[in-house]
N, CA, C and O atoms as a GROMACS GRO file, in nm:
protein
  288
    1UNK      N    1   3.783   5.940  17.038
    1UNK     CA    2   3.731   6.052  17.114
    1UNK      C    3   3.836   6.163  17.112
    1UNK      O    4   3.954   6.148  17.141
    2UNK      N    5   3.788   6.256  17.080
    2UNK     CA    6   3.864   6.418  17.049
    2UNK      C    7   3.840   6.462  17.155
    2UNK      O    8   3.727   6.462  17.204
    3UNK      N    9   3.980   6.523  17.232
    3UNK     CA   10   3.985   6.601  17.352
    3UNK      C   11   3.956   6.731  17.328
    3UNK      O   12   3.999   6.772  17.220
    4UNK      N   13   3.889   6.820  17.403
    4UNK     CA   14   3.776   6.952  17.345
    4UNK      C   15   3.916   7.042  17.286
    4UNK      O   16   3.896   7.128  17.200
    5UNK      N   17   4.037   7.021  17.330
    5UNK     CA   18   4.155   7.138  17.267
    5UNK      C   19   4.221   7.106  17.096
    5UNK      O   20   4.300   7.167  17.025
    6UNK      N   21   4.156   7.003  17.084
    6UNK     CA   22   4.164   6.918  16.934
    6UNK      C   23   4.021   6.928  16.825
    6UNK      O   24   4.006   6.861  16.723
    7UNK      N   25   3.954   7.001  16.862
    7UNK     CA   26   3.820   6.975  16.800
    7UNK      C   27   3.793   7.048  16.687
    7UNK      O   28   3.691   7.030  16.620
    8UNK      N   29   3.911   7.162  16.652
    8UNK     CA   30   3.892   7.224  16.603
    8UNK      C   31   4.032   7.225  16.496
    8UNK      O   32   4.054   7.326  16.430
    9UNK      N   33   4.102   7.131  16.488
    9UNK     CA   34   4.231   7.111  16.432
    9UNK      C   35   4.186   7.022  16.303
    9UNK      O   36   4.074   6.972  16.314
   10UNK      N   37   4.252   6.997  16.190
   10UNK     CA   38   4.154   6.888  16.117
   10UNK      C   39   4.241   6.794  16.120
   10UNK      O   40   4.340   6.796  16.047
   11UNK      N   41   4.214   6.692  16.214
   11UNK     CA   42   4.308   6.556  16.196
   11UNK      C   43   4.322   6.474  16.137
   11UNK      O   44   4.430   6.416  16.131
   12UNK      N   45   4.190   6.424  16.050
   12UNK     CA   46   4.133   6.383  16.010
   12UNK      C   47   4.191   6.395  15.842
   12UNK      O   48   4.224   6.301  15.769
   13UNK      N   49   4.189   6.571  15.804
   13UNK     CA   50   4.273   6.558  15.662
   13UNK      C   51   4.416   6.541  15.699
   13UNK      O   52   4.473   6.482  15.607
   14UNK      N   53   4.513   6.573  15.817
   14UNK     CA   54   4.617   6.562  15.902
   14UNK      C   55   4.650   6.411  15.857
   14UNK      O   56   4.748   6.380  15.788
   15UNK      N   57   4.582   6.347  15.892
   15UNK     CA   58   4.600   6.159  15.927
   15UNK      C   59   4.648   6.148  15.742
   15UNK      O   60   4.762   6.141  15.697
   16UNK      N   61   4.531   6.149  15.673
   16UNK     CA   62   4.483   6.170  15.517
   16UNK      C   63   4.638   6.209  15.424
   16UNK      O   64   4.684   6.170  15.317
   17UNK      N   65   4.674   6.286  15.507
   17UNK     CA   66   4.838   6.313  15.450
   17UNK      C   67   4.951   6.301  15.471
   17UNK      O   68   5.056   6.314  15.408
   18UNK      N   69   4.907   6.262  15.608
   18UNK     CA   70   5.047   6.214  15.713
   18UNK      C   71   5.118   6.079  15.674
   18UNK      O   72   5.237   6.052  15.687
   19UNK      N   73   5.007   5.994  15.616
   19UNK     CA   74   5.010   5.814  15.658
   19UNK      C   75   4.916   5.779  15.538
   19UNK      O   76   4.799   5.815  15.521
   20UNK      N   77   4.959   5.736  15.496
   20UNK     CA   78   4.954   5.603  15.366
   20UNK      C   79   4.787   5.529  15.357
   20UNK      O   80   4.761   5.417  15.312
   21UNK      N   81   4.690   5.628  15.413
   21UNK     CA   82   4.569   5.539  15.471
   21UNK      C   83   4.451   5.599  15.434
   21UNK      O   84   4.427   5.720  15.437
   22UNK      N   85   4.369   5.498  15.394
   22UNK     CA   86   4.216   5.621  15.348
   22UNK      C   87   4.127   5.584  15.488
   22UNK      O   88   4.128   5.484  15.561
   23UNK      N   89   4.059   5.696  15.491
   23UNK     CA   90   3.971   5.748  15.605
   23UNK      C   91   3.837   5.742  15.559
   23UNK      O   92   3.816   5.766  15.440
   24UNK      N   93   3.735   5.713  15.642
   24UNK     CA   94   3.588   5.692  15.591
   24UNK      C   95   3.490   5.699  15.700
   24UNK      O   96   3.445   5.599  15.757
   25UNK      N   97   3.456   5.838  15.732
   25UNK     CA   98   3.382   5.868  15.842
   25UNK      C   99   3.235   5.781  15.878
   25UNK      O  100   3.136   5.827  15.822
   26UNK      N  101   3.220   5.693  15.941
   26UNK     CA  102   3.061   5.627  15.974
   26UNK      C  103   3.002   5.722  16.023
   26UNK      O  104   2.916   5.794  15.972
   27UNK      N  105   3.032   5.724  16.092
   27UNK     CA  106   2.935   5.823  16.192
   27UNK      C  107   3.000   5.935  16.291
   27UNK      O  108   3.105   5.919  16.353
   28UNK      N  109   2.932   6.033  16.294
   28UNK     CA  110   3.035   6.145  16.430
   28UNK      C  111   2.998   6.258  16.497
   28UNK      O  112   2.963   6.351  16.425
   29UNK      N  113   2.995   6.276  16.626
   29UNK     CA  114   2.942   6.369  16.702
   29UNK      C  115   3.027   6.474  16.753
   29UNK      O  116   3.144   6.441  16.770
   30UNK      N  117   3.002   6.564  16.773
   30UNK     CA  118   3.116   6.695  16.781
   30UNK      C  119   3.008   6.803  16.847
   30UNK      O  120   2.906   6.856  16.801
   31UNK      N  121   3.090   6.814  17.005
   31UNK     CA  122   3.032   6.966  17.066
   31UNK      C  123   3.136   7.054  17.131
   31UNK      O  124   3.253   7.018  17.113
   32UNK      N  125   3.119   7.138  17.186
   32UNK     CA  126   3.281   7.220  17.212
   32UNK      C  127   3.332   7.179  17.324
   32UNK      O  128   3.403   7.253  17.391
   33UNK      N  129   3.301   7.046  17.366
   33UNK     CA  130   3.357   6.970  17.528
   33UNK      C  131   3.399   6.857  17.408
   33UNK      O  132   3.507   6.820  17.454
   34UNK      N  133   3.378   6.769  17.268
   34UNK     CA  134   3.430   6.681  17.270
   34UNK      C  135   3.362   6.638  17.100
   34UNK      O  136   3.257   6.664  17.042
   35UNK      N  137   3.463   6.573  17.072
   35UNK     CA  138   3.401   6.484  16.920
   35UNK      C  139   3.438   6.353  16.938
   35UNK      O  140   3.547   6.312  16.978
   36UNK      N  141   3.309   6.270  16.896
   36UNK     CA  142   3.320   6.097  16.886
   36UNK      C  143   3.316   6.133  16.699
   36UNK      O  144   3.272   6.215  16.618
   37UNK      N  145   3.419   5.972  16.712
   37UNK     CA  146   3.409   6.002  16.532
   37UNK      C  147   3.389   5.832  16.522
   37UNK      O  148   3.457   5.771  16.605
   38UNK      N  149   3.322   5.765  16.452
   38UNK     CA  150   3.360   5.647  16.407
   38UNK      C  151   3.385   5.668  16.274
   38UNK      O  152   3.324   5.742  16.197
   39UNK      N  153   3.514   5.573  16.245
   39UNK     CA  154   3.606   5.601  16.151
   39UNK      C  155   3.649   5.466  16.065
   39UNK      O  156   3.700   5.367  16.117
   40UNK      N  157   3.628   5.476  15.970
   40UNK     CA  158   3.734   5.316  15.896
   40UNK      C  159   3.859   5.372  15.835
   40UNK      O  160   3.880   5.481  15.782
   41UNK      N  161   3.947   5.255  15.860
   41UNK     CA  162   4.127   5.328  15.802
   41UNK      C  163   4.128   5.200  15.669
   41UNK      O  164   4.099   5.087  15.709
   42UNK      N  165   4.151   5.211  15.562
   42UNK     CA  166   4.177   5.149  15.498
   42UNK      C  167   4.361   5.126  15.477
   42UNK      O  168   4.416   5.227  15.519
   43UNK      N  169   4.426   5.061  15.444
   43UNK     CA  170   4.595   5.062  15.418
   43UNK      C  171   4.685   4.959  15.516
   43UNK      O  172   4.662   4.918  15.631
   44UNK      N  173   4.780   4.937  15.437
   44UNK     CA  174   4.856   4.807  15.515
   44UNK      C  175   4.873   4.849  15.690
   44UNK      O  176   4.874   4.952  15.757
   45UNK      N  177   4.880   4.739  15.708
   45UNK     CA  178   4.845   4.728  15.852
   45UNK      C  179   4.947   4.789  15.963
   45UNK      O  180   4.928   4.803  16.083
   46UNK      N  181   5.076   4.825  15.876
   46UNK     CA  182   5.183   4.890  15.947
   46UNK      C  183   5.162   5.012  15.949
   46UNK      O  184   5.198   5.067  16.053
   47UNK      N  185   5.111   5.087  15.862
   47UNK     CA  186   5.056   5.229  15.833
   47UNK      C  187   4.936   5.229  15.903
   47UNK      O  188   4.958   5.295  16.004
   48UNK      N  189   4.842   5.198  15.904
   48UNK     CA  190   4.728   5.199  16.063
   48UNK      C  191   4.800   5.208  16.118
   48UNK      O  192   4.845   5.321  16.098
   49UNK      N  193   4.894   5.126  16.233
   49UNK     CA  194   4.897   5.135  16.330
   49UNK      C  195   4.986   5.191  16.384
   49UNK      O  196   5.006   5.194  16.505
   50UNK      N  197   5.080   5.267  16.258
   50UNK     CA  198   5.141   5.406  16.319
   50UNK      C  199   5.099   5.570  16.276
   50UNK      O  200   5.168   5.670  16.296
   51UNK      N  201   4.962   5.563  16.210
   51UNK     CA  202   4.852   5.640  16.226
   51UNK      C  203   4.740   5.649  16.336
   51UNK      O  204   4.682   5.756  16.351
   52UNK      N  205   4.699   5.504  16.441
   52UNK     CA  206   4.669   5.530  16.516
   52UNK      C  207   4.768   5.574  16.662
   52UNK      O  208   4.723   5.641  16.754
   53UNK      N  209   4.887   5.528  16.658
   53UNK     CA  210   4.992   5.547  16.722
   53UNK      C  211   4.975   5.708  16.749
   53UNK      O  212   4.946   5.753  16.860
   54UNK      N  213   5.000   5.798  16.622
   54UNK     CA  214   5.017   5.940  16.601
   54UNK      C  215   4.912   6.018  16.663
   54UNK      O  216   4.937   6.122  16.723
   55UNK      N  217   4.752   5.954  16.645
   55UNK     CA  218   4.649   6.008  16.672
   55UNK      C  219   4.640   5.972  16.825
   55UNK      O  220   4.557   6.044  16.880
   56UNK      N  221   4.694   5.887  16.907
   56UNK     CA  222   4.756   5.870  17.035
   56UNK      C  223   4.854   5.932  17.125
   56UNK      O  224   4.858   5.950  17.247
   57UNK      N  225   4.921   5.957  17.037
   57UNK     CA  226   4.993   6.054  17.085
   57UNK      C  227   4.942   6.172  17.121
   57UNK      O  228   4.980   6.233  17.221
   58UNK      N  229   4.845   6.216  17.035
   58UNK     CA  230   4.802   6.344  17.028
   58UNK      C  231   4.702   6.405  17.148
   58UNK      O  232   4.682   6.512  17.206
   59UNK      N  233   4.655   6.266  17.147
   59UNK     CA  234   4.526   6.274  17.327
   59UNK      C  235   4.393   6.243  17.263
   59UNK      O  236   4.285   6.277  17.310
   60UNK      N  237   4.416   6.154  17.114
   60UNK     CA  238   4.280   6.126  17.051
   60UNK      C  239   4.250   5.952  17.112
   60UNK      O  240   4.306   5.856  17.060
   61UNK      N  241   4.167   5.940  17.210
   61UNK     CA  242   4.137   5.812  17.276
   61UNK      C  243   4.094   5.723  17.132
   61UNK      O  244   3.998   5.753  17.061
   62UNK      N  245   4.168   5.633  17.111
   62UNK     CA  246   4.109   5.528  17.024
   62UNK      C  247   4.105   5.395  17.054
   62UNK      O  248   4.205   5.331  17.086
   63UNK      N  249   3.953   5.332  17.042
   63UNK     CA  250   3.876   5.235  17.029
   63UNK      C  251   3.885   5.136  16.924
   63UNK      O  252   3.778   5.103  16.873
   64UNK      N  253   4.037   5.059  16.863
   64UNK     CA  254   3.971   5.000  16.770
   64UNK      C  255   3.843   4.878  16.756
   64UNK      O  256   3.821   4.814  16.858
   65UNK      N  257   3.780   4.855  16.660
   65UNK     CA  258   3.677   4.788  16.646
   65UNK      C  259   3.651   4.656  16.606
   65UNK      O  260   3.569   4.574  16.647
   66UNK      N  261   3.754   4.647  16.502
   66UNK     CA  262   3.827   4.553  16.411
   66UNK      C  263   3.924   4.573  16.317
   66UNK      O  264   3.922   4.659  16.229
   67UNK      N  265   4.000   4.502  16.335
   67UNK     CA  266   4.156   4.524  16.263
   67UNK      C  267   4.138   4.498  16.057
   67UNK      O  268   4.202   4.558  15.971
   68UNK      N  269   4.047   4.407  16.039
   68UNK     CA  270   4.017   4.395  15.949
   68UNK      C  271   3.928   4.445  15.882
   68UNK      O  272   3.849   4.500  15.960
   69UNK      N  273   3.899   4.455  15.789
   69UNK     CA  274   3.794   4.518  15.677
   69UNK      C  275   3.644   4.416  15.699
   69UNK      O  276   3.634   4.293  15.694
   70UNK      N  277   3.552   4.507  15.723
   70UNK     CA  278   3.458   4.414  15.779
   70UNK      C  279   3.352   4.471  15.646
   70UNK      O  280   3.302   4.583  15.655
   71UNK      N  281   3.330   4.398  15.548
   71UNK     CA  282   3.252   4.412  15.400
   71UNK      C  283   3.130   4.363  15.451
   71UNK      O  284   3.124   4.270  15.532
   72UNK      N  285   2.974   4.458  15.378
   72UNK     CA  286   2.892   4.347  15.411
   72UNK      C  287   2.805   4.387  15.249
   72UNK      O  288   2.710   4.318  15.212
   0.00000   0.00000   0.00000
C-alpha cells in the first residue's frame, strides 16, 4: 500500500534498479488518497528482503504473501 505522497514517484522502476530483483505487477489500484499494488519479486532471497526493507522504509505498507515462487 502506497501512501498518497508516494503515488506519484515510480518505485516500482526505483526497486527495478536499486536491488538485484525482477518485479511483476498482478494486479493494482491507484487513486490520489492511495495505490494497492500486488506485486511478485523474483531474486535471491537476501535481495527481497532488503528491497522490501527499502520500500519500508519509505512508508510503502507491505503484505508479504509468500516467500516463495508460487508456479501454477
Amino acid at each position: 500500500m502506497f501512501p498518497a505522497k508516494l503515488i506519484t514517484r515510480p518505485l516500482l522502476w526505483e526497486l527495478g534498479k536499486k536491488f538485484e530483483v525482477v518485479t511483476n505487477v498482478r494486479q493494482c489500484s491507484v487513486t490520489d488518497e492511495i495505490g494497492l499494488v500486488s506485486l511478485s519479486l523474483e531474486g535471491e532471497r537476501e535481495e527481497i528482503k532488503n528491497a522490501i526493507s527499502w520500500l519500508e522504509k519509505l512508508g510503502v505498507k507491505v503484505e508479504p504473501v509468500e516467500i516463495n515462487t508460487i508456479e501454477g
